[in-house]
C-alpha positions in Angstrom: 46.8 19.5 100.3 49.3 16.8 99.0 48.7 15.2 95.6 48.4 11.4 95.2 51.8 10.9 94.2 53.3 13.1 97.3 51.5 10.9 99.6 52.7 7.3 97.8 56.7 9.3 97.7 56.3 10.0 101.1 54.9 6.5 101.9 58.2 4.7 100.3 61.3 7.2 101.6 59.2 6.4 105.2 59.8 3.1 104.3 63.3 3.6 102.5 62.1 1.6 99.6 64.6 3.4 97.3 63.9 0.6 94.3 60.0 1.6 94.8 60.8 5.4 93.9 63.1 4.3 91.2 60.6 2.1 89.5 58.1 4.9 89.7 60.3 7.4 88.4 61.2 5.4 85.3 57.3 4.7 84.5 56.0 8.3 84.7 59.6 9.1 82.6 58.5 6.6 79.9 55.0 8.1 80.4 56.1 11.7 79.6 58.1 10.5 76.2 55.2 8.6 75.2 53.1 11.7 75.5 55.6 13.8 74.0 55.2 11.7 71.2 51.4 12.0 70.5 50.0 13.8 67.7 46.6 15.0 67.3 46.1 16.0 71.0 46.8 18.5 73.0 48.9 16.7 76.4 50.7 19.7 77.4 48.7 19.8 80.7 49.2 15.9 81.2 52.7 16.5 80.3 53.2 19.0 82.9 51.8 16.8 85.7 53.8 14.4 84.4 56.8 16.3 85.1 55.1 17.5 88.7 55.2 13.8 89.8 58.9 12.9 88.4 59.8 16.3 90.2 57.9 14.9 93.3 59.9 11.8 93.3 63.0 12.7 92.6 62.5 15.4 95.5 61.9 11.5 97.8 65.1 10.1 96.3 67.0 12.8 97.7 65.4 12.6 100.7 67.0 9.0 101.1 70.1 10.4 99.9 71.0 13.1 102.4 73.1 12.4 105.0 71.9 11.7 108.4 72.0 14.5 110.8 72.7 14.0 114.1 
C-alpha cells in the first residue's frame, strides 16, 4: 500500500509539476531540522518518516529527470 506522500509524488511527476515536488521537498526538509532541533521529546520516529517522505520525493524528482526512452 502506498503512503500519502507516494500517492501526492506520484500525482505531481504525472502532472510534471516539478516546482510542486520542490516546494514539498523544502517543507518536510525544514520540518526535519526543526525536529532535529527539539528537546524534551523523543522525534526520532517522526524524524525518520520525515526522511521516508524527502526520500519519496526526491525519488519523483528524478523521475522528471530521466531521460525519455524511446
Amino acid at each position: 500500500m502506498s503512503s500519502a506522500i507516494e500517492l501526492i509524488v506520484e500525482g505531481y511527476a504525472r502532472l510534471k509539476d516539478r516546482q510542486s515536488l520542490e516546494d514539498l521537498r523544502m517543507h518536510r526538509r525544514r520540518l526535519a531540522v526543526d525536529l532535529k532541533a527539539r528537546t524534551g521529546f523523543d522525534c526520532r520516529s517522526s524524524i525518520a518518516q520525515v526522511e521516508q517522505d524527502i526520500a519519496a520525493i526526491e525519488a519523483g524528482l528524478q523521475t522528471l529527470s530521466a531521460p525519455i526512452a524511446g
